[in-house]
C-alpha positions in Angstrom: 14.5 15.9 8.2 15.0 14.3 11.6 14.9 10.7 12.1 12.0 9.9 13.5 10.4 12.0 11.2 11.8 9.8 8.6 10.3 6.6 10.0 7.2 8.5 10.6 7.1 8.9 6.7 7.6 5.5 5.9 3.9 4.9 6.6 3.1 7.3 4.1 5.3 5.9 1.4 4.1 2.2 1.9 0.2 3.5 1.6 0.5 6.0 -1.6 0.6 3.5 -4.0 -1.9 1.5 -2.4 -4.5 4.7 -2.0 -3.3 5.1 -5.6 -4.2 1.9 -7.0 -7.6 2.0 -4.6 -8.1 5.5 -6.5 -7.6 4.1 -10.2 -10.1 1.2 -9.5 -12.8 3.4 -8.2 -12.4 6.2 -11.1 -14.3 3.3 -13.7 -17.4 3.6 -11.3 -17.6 7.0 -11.3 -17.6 7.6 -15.0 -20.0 4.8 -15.1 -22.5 6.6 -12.9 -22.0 10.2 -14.7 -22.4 8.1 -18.0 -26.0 6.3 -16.7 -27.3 9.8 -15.1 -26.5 11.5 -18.7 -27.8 8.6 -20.5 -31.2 8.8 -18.5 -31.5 12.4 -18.9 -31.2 12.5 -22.9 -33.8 9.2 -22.8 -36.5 11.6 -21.1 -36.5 14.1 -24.1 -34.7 12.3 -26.7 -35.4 10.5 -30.2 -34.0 7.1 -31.0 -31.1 8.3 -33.3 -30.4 11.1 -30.6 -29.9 8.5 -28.0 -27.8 6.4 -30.3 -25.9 9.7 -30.9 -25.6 10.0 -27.0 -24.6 6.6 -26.6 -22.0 6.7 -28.8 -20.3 10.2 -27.7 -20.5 8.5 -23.8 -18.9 5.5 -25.2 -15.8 7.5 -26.2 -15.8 10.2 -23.8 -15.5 7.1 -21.2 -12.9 5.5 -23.2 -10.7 9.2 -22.8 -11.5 9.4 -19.3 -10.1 5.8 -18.4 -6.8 6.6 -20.9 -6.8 9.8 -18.5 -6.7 7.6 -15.4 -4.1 5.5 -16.7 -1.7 8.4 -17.1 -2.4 9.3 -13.5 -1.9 6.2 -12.4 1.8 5.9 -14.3 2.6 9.9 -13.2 1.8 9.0 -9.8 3.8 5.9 -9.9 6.7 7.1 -10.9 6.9 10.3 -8.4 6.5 7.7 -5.8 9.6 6.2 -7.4 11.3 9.0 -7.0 10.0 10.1 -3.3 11.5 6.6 -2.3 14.6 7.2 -3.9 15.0 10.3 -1.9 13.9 8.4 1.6 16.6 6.4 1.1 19.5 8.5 0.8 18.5 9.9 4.4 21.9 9.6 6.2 19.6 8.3 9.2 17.8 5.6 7.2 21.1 4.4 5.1 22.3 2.7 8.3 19.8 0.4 8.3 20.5 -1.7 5.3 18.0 -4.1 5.2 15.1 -1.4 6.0 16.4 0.0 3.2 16.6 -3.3 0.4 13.6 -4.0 1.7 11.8 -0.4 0.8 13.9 -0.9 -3.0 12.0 -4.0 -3.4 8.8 -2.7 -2.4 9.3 0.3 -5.0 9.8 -2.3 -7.9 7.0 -4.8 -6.5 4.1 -1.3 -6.6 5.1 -0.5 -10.4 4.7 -4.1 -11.4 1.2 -3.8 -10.0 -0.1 -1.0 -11.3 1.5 -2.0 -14.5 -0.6 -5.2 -14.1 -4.2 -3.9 -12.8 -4.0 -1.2 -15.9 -4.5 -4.5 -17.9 -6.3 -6.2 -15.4 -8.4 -3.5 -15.0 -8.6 -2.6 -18.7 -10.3 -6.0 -19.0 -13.3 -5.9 -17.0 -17.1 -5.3 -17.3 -18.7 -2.8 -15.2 -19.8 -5.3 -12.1 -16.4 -7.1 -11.8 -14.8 -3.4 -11.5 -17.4 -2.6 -8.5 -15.9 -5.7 -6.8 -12.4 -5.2 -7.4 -13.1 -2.0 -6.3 -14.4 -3.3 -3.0 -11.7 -5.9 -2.9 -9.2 -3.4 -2.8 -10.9 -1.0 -0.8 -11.5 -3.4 1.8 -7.8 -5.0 2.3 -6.0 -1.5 2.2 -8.0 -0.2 5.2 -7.6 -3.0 6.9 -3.5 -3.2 6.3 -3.6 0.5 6.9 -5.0 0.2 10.1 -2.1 -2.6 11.0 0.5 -0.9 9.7 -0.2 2.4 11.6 0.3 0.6 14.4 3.2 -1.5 13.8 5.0 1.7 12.3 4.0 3.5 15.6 4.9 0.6 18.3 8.6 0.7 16.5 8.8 4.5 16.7 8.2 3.9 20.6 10.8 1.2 20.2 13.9 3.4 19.1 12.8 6.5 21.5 13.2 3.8 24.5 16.3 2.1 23.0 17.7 6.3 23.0 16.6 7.4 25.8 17.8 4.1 28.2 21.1 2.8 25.6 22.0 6.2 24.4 25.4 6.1 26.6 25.8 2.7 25.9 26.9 2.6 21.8 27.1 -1.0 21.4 23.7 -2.1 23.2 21.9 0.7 21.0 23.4 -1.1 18.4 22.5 -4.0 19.1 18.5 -3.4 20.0 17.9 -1.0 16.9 18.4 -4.3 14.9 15.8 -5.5 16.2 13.4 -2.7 15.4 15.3 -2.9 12.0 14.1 -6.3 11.5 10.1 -5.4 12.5 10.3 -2.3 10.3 11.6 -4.3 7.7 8.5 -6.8 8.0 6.5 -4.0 7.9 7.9 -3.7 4.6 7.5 -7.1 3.2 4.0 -6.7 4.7 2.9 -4.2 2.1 4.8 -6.4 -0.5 2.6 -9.2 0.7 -0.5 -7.0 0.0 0.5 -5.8 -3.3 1.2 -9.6 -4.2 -2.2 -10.3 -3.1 -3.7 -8.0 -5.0 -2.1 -8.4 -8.2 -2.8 -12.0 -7.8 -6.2 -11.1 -7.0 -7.1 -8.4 -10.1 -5.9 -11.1 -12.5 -8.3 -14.0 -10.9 -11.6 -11.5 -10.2 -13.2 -12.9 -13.4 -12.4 -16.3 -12.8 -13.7 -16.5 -9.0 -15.3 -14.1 -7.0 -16.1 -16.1 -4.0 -12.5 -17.7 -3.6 -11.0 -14.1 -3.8 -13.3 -12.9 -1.1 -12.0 -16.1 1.0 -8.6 -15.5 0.3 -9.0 -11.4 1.3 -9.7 -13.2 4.8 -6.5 -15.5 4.7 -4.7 -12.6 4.1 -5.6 -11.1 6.8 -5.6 -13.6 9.1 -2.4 -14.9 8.5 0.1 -12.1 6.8 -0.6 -9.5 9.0 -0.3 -11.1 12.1 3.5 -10.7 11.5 2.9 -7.1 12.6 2.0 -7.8 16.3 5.1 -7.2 18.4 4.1 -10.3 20.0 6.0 -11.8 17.9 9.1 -10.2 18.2 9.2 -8.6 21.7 8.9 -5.0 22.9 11.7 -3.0 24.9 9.7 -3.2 28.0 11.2 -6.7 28.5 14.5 -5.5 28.4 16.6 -5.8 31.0 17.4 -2.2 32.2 21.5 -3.4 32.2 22.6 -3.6 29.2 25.7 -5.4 30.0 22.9 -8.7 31.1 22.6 -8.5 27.0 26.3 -8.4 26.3 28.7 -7.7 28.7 30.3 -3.9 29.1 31.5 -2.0 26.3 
């Protein structure tokens, strides 16, 4: 696989266990509606020990269903582990070390998570699921988003740095550390999330309305990192390399 190809996927391997972890939350409220719709439907025609016979067989049929989504939860985890592993024995992507530490600690920081919000999860009534839900929900799209275009403004980045340093070994060098270092805070970025949400499934029954104000913090403040405000684009290069330092 190409290079560029290989940075391309990086998106995709920050937001998989993100969409998975999203996915896991939601899978609660979906039993819980199939369980209410069957429950209503055996009430209409039903007698009392018929419904407590129905009650009973939803109880446990939920209880499977959630072990079920647990195991998915762990199988998808660990292929992620191993689709990481992969990434980083790219050739391409060795050479930047730090892009690639930083990935490794991202890996271990997602299975810690989910390891967490299975308990977490585990834990809560119907309602405080529904807002976990929408608290995870909420903050990955809105990462997602950012990260999209962080991942794409540093793609831009390296084609420039190619197609006006490619002659000039030591310049290239130089510049592609410095897309190096904003791919790497792209990194730490989704660590920063998953941080924030572990943090945040543990707290949801102690305060709703503090994690909702913190979900705007995070955004706020974290993500800005992303803007390559902050760290420059190759547009205000200098087309002469040697102004940067000195002939090869």
């Amino acid at each position: 696989m190409g290079f560029f190809s290989q940075i391309s996927k990086l998106g995709s391997l920050l937001a998989k266990p993100l969409e998975a972890l999203a996915d896991y939350v939601s899978e609660p409220l979906r039993d819980w509606e199939h369980d209410r719709a069957e429950a209503s439907k055996a009430a209409s025609h039903a007698h009392s020990k018929d419904l407590e016979h129905s009650r009973i067989k939803a109880e446990s049929d939920a209880r499977i269903r959630e072990k079920e989504s647990e195991a998915n939860l762990v199988t998808t985890t660990k292929r992620l582990e191993r689709e990481i592993e992969e990434w980083v024995k790219d050739q391409e992507i060795a050479r930047f070390e730090r892009v690639t530490e930083a990935v490794m600690r991202y890996r271990q920081q997602f299975v810690d998570m989910n390891n967490n919000a299975i308990r977490a999860i585990g834990e809560m009534q119907i309602e405080l699921r529904r807002r976990a839900h929408d608290l995870v929900e909420e903050k990955t799209r809105r990462y997602l988003t950012l990260q999209s275009e962080a991942i794409s403004e540093a793609m831009t980045d390296l084609a420039r740095i190619e197609e006006k340093f490619g002659d000039n070994p030591v310049a290239k060098q130089m510049l592609e550390k410095a897309v190096e270092h904003k791919l790497t805070m792209i990194i730490d970025g989704a660590g920063n999330l998953i941080h924030e949400l572990t943090v945040d499934l543990k707290q949801l029954s102690e305060s709703i309305t503090r994690l909702a104000d913190r979900g705007e913090e995070f955004v706020s403040v974290h993500l800005q990192q992303f803007h390559t405000r902050q760290l420059g684009t190759i547009d205000q290069l200098p087309n002469n390399p040697t102004k940067l330092i000195g002939k090869p």
